[in-house]
DSSP file (Angstrom, degrees, kcal/mol; ACC not computed):
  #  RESIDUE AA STRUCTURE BP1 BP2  ACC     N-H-->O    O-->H-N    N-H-->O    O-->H-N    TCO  KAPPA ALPHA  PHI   PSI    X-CA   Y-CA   Z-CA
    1    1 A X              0   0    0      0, 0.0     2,-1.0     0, 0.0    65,-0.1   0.000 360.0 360.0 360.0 136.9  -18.4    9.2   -7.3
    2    2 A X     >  -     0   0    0      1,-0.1     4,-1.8    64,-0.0     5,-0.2  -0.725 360.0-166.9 -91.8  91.9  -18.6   11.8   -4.8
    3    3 A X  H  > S+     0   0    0     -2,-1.0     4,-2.6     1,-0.2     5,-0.3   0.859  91.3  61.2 -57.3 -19.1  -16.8   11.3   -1.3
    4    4 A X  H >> S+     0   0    0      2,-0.2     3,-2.2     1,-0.2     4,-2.1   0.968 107.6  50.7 -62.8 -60.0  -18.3   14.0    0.4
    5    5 A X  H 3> S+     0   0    0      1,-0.3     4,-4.9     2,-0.2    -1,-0.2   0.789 120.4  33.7  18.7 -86.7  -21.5   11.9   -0.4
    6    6 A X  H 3X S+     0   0    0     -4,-1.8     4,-0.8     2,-0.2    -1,-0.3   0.735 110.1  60.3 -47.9 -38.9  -20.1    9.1    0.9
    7    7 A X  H <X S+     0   0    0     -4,-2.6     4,-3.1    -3,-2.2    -2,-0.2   0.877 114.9  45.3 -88.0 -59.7  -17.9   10.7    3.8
    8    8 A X  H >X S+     0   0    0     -4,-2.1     4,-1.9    -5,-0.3     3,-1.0   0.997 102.3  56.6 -61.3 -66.9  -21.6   11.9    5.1
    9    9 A X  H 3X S+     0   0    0     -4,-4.9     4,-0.6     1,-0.2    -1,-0.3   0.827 112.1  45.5 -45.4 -23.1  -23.6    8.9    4.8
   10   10 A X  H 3X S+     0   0    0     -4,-0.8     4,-1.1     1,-0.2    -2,-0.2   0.782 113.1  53.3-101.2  -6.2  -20.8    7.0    7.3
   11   11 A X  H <X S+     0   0    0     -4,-3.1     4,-1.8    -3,-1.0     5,-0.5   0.957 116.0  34.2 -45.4 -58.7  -20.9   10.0    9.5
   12   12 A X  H  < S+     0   0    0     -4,-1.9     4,-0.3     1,-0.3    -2,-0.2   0.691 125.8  47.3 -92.2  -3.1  -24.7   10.0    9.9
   13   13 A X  H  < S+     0   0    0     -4,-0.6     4,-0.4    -5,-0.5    -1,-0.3   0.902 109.1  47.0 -70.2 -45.7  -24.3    6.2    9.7
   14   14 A X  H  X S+     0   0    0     -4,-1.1     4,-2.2    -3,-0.5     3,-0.2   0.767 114.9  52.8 -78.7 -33.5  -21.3    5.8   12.4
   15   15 A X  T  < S+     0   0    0     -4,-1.8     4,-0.5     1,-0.3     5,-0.4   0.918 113.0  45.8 -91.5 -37.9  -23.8    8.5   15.0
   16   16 A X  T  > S+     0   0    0     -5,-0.5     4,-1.0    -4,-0.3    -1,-0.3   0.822 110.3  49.8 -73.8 -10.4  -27.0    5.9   14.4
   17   17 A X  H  > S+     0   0    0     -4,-0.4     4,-2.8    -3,-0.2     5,-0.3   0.918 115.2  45.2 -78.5 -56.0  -24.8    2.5   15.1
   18   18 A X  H  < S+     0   0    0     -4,-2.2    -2,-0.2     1,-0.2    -1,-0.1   0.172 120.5  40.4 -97.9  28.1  -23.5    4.4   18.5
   19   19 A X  H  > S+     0   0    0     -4,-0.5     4,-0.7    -3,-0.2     3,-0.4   0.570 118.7  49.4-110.3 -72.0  -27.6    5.6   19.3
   20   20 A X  H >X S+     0   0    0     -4,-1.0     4,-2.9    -5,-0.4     3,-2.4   0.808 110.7  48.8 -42.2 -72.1  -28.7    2.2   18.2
   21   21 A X  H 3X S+     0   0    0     -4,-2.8     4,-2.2     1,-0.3     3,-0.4   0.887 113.7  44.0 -57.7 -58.1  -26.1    0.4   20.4
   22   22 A X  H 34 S+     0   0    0     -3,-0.4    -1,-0.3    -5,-0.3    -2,-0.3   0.314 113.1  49.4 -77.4   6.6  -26.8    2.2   23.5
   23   23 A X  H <X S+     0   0    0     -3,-2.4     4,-0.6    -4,-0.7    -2,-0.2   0.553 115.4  46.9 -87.3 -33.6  -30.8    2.0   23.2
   24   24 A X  H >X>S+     0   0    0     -4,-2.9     3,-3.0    -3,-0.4     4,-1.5   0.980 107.1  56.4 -80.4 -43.0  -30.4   -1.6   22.6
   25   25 A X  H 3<5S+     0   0    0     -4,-2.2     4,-0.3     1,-0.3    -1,-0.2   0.818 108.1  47.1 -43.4 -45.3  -28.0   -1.8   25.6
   26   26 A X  H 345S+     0   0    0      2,-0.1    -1,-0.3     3,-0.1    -2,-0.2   0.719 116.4  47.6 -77.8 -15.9  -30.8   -0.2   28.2
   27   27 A X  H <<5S+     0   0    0     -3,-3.0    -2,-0.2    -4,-0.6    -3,-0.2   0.917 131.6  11.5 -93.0 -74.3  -33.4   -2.5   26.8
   28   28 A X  T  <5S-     0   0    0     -4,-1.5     3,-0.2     1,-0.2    -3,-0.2   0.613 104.4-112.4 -74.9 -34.7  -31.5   -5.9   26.8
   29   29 A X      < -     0   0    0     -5,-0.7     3,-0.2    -4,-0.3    -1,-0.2  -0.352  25.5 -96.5 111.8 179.7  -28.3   -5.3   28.9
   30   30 A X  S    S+     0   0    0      1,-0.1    -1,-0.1    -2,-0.1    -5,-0.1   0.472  95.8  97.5-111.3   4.8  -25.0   -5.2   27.7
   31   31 A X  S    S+     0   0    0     -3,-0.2     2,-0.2    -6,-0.1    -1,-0.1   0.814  94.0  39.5 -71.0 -19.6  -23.9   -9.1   28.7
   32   32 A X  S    S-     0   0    0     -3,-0.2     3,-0.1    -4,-0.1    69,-0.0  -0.572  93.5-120.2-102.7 159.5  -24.7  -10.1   25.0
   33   33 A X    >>  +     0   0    0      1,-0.2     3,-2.1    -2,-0.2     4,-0.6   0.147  60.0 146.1-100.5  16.3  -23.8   -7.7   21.8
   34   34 A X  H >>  +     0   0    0      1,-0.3     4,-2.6     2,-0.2     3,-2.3   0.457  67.1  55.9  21.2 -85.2  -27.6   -7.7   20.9
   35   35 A X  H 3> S+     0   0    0      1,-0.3     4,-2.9   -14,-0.2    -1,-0.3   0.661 106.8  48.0 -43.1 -48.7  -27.2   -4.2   19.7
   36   36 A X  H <> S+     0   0    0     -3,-2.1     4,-0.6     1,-0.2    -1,-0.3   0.455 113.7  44.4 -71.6 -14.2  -24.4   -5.2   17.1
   37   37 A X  H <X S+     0   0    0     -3,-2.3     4,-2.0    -4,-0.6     5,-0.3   0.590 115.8  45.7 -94.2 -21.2  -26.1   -8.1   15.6
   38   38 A X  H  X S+     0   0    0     -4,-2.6     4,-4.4    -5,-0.3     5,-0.2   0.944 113.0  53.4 -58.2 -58.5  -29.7   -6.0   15.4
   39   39 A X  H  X S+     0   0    0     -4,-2.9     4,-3.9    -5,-0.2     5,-0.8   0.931 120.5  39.3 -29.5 -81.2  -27.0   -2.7   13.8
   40   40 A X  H  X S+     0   0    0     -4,-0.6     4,-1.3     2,-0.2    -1,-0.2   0.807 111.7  47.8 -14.4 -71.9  -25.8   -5.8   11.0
   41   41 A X  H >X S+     0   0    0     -4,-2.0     4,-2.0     2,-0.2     3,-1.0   0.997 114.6  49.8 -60.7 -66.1  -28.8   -7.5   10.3
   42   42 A X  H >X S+     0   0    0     -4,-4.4     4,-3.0    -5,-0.3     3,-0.8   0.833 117.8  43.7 -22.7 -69.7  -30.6   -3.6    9.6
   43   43 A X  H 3X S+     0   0    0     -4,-3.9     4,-1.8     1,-0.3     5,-0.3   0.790 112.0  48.7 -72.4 -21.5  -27.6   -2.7    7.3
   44   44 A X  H <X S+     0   0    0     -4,-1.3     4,-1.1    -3,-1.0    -1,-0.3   0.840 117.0  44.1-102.0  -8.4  -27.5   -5.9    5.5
   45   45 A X  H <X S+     0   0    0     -4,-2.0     4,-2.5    -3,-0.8     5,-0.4   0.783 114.1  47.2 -37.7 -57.5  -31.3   -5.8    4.9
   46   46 A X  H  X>S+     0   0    0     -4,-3.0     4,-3.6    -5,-0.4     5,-1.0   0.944 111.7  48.8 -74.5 -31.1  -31.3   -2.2    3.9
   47   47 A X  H  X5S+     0   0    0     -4,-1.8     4,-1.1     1,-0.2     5,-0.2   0.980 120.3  49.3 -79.9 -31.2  -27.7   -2.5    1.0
   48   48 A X  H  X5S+     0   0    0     -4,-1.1     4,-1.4    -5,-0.3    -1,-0.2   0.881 116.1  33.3 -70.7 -18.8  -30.0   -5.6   -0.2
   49   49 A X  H  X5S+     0   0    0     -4,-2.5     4,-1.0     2,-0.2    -2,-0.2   0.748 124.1  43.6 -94.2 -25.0  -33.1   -4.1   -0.6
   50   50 A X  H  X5S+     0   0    0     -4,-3.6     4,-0.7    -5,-0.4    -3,-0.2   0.783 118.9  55.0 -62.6 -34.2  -31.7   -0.5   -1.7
   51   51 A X  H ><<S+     0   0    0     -4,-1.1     3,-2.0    -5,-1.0    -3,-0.2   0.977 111.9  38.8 -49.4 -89.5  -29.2   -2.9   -4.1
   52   52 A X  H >< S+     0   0    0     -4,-1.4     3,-1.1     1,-0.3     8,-0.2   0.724 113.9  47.9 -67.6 -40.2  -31.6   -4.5   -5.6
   53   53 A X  H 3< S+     0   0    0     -4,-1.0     8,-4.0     1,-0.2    -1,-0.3   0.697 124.8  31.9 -84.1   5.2  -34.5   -1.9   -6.3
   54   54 A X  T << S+     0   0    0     -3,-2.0    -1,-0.2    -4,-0.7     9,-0.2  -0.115  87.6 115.7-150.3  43.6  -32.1    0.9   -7.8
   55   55 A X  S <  S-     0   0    0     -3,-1.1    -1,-0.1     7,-0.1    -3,-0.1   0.173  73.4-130.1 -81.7  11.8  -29.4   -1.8   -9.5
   56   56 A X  S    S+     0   0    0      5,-0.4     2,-0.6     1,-0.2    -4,-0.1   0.421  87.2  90.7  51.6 -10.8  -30.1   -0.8  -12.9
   57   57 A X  S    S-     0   0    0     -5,-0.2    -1,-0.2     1,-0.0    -2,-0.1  -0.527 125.2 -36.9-111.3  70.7  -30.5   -3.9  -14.3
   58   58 A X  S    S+     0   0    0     -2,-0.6    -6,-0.0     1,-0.1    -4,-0.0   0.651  87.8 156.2  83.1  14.5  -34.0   -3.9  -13.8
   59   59 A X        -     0   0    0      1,-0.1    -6,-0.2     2,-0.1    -5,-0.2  -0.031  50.2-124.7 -52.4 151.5  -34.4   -2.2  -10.4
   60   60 A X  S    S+     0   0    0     63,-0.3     2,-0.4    -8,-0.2    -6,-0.1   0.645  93.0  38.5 -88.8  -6.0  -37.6   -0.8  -10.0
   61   61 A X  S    S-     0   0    0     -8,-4.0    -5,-0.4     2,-0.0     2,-0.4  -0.984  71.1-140.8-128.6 158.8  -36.2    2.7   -9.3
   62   62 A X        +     0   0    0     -2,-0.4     2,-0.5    -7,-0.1    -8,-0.1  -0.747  29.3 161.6 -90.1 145.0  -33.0    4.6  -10.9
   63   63 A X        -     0   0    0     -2,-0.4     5,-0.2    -9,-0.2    -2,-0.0  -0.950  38.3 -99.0-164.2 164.6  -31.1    6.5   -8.6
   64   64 A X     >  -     0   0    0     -2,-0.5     4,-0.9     3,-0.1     3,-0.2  -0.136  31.5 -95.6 -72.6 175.4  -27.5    7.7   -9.5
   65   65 A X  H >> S+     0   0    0      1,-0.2     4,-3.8     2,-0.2     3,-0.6   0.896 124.9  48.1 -28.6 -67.1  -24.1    6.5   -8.7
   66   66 A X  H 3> S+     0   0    0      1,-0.2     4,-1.2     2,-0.2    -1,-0.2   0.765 110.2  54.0 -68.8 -25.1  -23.8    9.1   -5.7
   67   67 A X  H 3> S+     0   0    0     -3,-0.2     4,-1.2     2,-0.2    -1,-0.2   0.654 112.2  41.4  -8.5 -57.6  -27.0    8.0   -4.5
   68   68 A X  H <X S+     0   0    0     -4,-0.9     4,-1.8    -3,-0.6     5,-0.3   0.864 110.3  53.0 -31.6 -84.8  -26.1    4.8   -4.4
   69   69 A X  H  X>S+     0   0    0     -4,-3.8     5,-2.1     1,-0.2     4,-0.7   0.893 111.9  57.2 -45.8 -48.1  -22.4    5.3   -3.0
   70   70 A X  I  <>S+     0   0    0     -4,-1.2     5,-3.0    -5,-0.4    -1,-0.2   0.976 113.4  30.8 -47.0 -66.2  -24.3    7.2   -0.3
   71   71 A X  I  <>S+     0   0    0     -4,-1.2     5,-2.6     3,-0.2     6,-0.4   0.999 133.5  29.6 -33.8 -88.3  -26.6    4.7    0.9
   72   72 A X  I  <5S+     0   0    0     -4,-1.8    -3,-0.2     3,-0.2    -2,-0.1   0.728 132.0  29.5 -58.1 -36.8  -24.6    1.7    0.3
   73   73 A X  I  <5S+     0   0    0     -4,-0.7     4,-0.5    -5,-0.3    -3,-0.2   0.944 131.6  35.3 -63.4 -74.5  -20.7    2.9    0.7
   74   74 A X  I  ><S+     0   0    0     -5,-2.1     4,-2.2     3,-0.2    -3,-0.2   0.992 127.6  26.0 -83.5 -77.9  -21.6    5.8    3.3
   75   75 A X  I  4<S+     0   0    0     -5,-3.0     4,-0.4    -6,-0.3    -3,-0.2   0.637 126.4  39.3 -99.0  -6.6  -24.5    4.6    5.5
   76   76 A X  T  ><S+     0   0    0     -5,-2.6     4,-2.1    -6,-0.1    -1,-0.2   0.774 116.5  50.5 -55.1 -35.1  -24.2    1.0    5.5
   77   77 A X  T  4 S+     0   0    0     -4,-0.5     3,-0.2    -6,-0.4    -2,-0.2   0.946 112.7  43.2 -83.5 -27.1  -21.0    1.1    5.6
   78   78 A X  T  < S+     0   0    0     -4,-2.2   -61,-0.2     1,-0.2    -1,-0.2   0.673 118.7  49.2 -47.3 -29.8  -20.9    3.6    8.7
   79   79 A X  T  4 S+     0   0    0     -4,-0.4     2,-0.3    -5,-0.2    -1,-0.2   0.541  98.8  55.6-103.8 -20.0  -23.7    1.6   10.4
   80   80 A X  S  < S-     0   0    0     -4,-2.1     2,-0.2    -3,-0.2   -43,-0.1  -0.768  70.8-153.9-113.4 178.2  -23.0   -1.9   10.4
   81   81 A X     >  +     0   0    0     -2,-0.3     4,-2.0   -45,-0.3     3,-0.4  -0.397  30.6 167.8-140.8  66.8  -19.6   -3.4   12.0
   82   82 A X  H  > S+     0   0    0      1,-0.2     4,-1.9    -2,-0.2     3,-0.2   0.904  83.0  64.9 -30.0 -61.2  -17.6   -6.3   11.6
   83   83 A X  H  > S+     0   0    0      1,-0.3     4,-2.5     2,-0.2    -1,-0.2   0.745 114.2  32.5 -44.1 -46.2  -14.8   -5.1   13.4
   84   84 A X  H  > S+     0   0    0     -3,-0.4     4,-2.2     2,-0.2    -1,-0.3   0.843 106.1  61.1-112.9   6.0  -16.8   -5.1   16.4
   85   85 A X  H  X S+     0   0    0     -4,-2.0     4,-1.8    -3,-0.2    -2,-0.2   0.858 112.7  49.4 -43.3 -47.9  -19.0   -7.8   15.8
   86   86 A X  H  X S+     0   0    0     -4,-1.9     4,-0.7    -5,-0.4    -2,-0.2   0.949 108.8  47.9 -81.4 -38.7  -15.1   -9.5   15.9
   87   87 A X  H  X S+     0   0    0     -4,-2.5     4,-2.0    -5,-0.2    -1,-0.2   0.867 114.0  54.5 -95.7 -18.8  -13.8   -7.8   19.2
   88   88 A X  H  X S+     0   0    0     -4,-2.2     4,-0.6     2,-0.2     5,-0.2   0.922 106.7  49.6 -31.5 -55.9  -17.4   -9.1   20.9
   89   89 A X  H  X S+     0   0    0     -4,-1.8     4,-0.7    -5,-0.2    -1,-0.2   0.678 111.5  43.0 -71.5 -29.9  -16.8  -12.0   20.0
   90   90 A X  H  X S+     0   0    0     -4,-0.7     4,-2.3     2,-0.2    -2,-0.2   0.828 107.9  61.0 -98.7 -29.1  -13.2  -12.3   21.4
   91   91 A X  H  X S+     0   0    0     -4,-2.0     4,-0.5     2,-0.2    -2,-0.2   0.626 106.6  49.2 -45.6 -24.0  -14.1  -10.6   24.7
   92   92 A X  H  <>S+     0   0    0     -4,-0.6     5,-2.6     2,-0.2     4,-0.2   0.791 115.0  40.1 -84.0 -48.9  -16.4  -13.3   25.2
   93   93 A X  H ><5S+     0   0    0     -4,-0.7     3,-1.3    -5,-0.2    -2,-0.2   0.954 107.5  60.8 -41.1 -51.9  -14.0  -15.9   24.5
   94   94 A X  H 3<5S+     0   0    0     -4,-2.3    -1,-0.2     1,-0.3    -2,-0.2   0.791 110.6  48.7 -76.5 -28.6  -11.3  -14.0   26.3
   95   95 A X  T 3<5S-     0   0    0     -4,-0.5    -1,-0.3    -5,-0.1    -2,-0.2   0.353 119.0-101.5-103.7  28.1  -13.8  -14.6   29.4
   96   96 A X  T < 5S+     0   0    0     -3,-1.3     2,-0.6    -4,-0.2    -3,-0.2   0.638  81.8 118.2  91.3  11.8  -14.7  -18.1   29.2
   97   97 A X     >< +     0   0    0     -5,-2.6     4,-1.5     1,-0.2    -1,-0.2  -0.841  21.0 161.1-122.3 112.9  -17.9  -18.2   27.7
   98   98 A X  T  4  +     0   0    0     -2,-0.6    -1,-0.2     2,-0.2     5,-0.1   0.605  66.0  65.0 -88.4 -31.4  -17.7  -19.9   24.7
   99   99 A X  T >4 S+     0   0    0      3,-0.1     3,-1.1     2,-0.1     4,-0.2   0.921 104.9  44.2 -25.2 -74.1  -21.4  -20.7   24.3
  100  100 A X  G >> S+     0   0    0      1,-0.2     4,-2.0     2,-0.2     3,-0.5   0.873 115.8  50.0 -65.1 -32.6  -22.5  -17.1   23.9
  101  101 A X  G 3< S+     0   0    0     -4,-1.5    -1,-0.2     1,-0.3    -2,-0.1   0.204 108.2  46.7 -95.4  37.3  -19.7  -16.4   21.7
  102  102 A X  G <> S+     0   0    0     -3,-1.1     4,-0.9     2,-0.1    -1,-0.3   0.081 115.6  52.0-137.9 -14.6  -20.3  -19.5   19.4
  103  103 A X  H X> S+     0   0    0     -3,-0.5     3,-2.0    -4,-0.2     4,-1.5   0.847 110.9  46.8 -88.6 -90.3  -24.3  -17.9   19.7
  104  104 A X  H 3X S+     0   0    0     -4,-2.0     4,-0.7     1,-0.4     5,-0.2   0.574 118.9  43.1 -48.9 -37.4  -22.8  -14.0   18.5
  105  105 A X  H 3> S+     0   0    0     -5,-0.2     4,-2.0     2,-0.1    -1,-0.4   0.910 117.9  41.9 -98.0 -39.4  -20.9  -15.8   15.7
  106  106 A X  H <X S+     0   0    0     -3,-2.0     4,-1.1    -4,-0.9     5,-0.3   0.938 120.7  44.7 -47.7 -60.5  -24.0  -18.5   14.5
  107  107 A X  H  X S+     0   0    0     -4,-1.5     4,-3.1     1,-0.2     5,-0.4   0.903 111.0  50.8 -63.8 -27.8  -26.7  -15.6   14.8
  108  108 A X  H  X S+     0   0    0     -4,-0.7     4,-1.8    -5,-0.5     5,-0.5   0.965 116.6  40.5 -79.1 -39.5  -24.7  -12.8   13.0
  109  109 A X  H >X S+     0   0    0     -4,-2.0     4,-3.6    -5,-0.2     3,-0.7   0.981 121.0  42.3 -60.6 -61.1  -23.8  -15.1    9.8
  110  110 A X  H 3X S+     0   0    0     -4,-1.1     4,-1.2    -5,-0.2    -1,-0.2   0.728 122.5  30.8 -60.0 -19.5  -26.9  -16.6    9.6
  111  111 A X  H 3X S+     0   0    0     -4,-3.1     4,-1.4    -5,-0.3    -1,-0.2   0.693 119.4  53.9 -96.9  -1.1  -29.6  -13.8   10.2
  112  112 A X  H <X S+     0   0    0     -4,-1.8     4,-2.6    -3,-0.7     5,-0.2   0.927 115.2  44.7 -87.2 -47.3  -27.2  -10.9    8.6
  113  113 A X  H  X S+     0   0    0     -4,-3.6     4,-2.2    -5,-0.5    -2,-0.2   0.966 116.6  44.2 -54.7 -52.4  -27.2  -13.6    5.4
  114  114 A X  H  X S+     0   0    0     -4,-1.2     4,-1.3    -5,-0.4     5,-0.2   0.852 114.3  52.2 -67.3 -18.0  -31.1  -14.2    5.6
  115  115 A X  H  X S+     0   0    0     -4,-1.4     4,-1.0     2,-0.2    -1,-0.2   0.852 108.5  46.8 -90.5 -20.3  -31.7  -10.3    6.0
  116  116 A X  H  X S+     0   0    0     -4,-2.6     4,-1.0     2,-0.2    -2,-0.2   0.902 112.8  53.3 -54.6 -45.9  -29.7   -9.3    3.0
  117  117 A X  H  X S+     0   0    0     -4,-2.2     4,-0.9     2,-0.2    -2,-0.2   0.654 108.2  49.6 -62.2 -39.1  -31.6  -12.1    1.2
  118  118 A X  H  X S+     0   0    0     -4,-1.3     4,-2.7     3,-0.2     5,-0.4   0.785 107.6  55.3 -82.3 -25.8  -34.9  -10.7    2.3
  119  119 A X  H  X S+     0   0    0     -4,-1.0     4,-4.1    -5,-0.2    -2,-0.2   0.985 113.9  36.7 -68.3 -35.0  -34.1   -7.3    1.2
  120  120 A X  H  X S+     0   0    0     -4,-1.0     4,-2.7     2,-0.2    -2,-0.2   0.990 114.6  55.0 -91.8 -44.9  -33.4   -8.1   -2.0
  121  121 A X  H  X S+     0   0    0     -4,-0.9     4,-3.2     2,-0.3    -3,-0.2   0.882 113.1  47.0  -6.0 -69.4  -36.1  -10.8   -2.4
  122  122 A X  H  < S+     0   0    0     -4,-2.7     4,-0.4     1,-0.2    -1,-0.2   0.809 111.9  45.5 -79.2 -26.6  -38.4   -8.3   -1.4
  123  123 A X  H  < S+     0   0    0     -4,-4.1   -63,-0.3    -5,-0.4    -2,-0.3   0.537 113.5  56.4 -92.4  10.6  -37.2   -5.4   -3.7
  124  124 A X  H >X S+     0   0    0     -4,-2.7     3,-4.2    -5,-0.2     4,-0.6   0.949  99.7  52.4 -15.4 -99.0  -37.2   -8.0   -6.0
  125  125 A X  T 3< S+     0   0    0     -4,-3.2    -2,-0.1     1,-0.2    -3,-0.1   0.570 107.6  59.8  -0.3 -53.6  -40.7   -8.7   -5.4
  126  126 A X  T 34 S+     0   0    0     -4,-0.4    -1,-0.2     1,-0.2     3,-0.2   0.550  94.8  57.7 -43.7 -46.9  -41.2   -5.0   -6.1
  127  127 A X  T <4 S+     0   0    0     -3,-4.2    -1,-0.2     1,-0.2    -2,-0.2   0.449  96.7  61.3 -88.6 -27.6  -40.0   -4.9   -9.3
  128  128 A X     <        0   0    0     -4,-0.6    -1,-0.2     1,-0.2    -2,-0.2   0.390 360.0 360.0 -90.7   4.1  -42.3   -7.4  -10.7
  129  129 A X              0   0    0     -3,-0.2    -1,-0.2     0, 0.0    -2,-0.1   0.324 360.0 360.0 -71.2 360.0  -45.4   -5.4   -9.9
C-alpha cells in the first residue's frame, strides 16, 4: 500500500471538502451545515460505487490495491467528515435549536446510507451488463 498515494488523495480530498463547503455556503447560507451533509452523501456514493465496480470479486473493473487506497482511504477519506458533521451538530444544540440539529443528524444517516447504497447498486448494475 502506498501512503504517498493515500497521503495525496486526502490532500486533494481535504482542498475539495473546504471549496465544496464554501460554494455551498454562498448558495444556501451558512445557518444549516448543507455543505457537510452534500461533502458526505458525494463521498459515501463515490467509496460505494468505486467499491463495488473495482472489488475484485466480480467488479466490473480491476484497479490495484493503491488505486484503490487512493480513492477510497485518500480521497474519501479527505473529503467527507464526521468530525464535523459531529461539532455541527453540537453547535446547534449548544444554541438551542434542537429541530435543525435532530434534521442534520436524520438527513446525514439516512441519505449518506441511501447514497452509499446507490453507488454500489448502480456499480452493481454495471457489472451485469
Amino acid at each position: 500500500m502506498s501512503y504517498v498515494l493515500i497521503g495525496v488523495g486526502g490532500a486533494l480530498g481535504s482542498v475539495a471538502r473546504a471549496w465544496m463547503t464554501i460554494a455551498v455556503a454562498r448558495i444556501a447560507g451558512a445557518a444549516f451545515p448543507w455543505g457537510t451533509i452534500l461533502i458526505n452523501v458525494l463521498g459515501s456514493f463515490v467509496i460505494g460505487f468505486f467499491g463495488t465496480l473495482t472489488d475484485g470479486l466480480g467488479g466490473r473493473f480491476a484497479a490495484s490495491a493503491e488505486a484503490r487506497a487512493f480513492v477510497m482511504i485518500g480521497l474519501c477519506g479527505g473529503f467527507t467528515t464526521f468530525s464535523s458533521f459531529s461539532l455541527q451538530t453540537l453547535e446547534l444544540l449548544r444554541h438551542g435549536r434542537a429541530g435543525p440539529a435532530l434534521a442534520n443528524i436524520g438527513l446525514s444517516v439516512a441519505v449518506c446510507l441511501a447514497a452509499v447504497a446507490a453507488g454500489h447498486y448502480g456499480a452493481a448494475a454495471l457489472g451485469r451488463r
